[in-house]
Each structure stands twice: as C-alpha cells, then as structure tokens.
C-alpha positions as a Markdown table, in Angstrom:
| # | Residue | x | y | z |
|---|---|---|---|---|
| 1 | Unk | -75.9 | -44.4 | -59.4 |
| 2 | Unk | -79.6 | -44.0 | -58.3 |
| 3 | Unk | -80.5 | -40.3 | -57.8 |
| 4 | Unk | -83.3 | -39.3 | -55.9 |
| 5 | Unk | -85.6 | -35.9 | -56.7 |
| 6 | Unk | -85.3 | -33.2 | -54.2 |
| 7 | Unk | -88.5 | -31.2 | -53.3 |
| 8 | Unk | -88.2 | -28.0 | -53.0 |
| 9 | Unk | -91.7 | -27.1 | -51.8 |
| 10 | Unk | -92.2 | -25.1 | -54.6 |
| 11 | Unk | -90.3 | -22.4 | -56.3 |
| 12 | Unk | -87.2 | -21.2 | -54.4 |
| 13 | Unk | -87.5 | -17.0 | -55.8 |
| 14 | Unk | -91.0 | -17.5 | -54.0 |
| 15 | Unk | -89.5 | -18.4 | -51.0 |
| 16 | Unk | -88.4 | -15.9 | -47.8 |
| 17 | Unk | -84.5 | -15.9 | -47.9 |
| 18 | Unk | -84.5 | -18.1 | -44.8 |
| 19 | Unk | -86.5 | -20.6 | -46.6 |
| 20 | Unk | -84.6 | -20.5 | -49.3 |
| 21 | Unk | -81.5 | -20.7 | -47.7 |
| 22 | Unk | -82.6 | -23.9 | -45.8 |
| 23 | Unk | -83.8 | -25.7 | -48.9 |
| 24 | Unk | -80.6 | -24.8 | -50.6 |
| 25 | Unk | -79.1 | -26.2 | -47.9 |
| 26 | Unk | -81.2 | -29.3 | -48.0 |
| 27 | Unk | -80.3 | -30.0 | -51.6 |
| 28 | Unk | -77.2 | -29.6 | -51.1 |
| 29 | Unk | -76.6 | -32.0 | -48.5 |
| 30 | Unk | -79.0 | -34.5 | -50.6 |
| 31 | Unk | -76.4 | -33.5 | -53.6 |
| 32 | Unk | -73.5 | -34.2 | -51.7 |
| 33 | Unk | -74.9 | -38.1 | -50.8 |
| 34 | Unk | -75.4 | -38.8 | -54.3 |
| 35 | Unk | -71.9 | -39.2 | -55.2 |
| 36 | Unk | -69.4 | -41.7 | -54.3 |
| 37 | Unk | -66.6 | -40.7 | -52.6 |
| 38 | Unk | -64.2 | -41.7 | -55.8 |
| 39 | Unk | -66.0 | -39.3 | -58.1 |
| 40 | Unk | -66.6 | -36.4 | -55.1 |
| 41 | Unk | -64.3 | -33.4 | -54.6 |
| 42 | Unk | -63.2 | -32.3 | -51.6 |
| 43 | Unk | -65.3 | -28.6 | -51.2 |
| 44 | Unk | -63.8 | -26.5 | -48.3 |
| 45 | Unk | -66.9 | -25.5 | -45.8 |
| 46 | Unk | -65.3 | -22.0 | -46.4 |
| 47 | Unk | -66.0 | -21.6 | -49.8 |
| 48 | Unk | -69.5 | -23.3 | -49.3 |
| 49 | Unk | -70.6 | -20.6 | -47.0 |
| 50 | Unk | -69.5 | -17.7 | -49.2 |
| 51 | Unk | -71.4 | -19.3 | -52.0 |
| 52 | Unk | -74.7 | -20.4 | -50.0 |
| 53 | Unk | -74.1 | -16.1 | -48.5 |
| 54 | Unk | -74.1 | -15.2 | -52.3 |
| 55 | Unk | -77.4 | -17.1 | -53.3 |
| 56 | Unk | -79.0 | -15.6 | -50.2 |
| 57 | Unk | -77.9 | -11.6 | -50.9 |
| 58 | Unk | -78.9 | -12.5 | -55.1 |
| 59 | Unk | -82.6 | -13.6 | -53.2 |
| 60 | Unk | -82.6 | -10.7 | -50.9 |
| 61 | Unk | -82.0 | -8.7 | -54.0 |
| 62 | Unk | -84.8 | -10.3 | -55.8 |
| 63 | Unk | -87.4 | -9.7 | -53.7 |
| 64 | Unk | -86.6 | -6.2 | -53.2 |
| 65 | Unk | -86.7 | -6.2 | -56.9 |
| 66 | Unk | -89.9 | -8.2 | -57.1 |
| 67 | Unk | -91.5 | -5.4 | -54.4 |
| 68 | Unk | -90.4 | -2.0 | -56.5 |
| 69 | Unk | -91.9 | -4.1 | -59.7 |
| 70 | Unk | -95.4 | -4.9 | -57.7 |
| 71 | Unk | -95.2 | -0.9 | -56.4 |
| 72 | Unk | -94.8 | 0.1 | -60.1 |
| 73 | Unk | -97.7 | -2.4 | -61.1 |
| 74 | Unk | -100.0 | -1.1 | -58.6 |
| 75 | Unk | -98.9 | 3.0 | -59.8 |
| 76 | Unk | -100.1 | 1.9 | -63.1 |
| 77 | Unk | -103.5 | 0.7 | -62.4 |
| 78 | Unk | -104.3 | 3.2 | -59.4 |
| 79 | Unk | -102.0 | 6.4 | -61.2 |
| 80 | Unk | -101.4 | 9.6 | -59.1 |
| 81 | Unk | -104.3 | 11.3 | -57.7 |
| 82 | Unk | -102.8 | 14.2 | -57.6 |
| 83 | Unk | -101.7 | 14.9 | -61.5 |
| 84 | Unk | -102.9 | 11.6 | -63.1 |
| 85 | Unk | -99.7 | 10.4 | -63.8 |
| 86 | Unk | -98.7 | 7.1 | -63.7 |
| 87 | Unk | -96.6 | 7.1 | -60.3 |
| 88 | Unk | -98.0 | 6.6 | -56.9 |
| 89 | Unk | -99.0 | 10.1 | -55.1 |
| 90 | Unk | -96.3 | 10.0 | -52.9 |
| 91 | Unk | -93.8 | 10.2 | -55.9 |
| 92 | Unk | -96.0 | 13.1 | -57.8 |
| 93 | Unk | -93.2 | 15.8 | -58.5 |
| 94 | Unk | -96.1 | 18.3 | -58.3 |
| 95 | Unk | -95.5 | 17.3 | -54.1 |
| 96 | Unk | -92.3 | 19.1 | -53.9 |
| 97 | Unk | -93.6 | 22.1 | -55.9 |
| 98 | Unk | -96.9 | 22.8 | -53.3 |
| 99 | Unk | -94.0 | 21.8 | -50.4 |
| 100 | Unk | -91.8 | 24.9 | -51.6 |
| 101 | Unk | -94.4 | 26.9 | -52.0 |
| 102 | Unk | -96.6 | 26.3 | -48.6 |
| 103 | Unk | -92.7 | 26.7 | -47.2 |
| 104 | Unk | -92.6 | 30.1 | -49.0 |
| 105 | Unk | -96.1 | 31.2 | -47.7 |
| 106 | Unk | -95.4 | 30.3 | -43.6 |
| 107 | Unk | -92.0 | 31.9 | -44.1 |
| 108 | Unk | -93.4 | 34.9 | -45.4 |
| 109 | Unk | -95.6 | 35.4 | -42.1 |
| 110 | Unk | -92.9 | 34.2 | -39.3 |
C-alpha cells in the first residue's frame, strides 16, 4: 500500500475553523482512498459529521482561548493605567469603585 502525504498548508490550530474544517475534510477524503476496500470499514456519514462538528467547536474553542491568552499577554506588558496592575484598564476593579461613587454624587443632586 503506497501512501501519499497530505499538506495541510500549515498548521491546522492556526487555521480559521472554516479552513480547518475543509482541510480536515480534505484529509479525510485522501485517508479514506488509501485503503482498500477489504481492510476499510463501513463509517456512517452520520457519525462522520458529528465528529468533523466536534473538531470544529474544539477549534472554535481554541481560538477563543488563544484570543483571552493574547489579551492577557498584552495586560502584562501594557498593565492598567489606572492602578498599575497587571490587567487591562477596562478590567481595573478601581472602575467600578469611581462608577459607584460618580453614581452616588449625580444622585445626590437629581
């Protein structure tokens, strides 16, 4: 049996989960060719989908991941104007304390 390597155009958690989900797709067709029909099982389209679905919500889930991970890096080099902690200024708990209190101060005048 001769097997062939797949490109994938570089790494797949790189990739946009349409990208990825088309090159999964890809090598999986490619996969499927390799074997001979006496050594291949029979895979329901069904269950296929629902596992191709599960790598793309896992990848949708990485790059969210991957984004709060770059928002933390970036808190960490830049750090908090505001209080010099190491968060971004919109997170500075000292934001809901002045928020409360400018609240307090227009309420007091009304």
């Amino acid at each position: 049996m001769n097997h062939q390597l797949v490109d994938s155009r570089g790494p797949i958690p790189g990739m946009t989960p349409a990208q990825a989900l088309t090159t999964i797709q890809i090598m999986a067709d490619h996969s499927q060719k390799w074997h001979d029909e006496s050594s291949s099982r029979n895979i329901e389209s069904g269950s296929n989908s629902k596992g191709i679905s599960a790598i793309v919500n896992k990848l949708e889930n990485l790059g969210r991941d991957i984004k709060k991970l770059k928002e933390n890096v970036h808190a960490i080099r830049v750090g908090c104007q505001i209080c010099g902690g190491v968060h971004l200024n919109k997170d500075c708990p000292l934001n809901e304390e002045v928020k409360s209190i400018e609240e307090a101060k227009y309420g007091k005048f009304e």
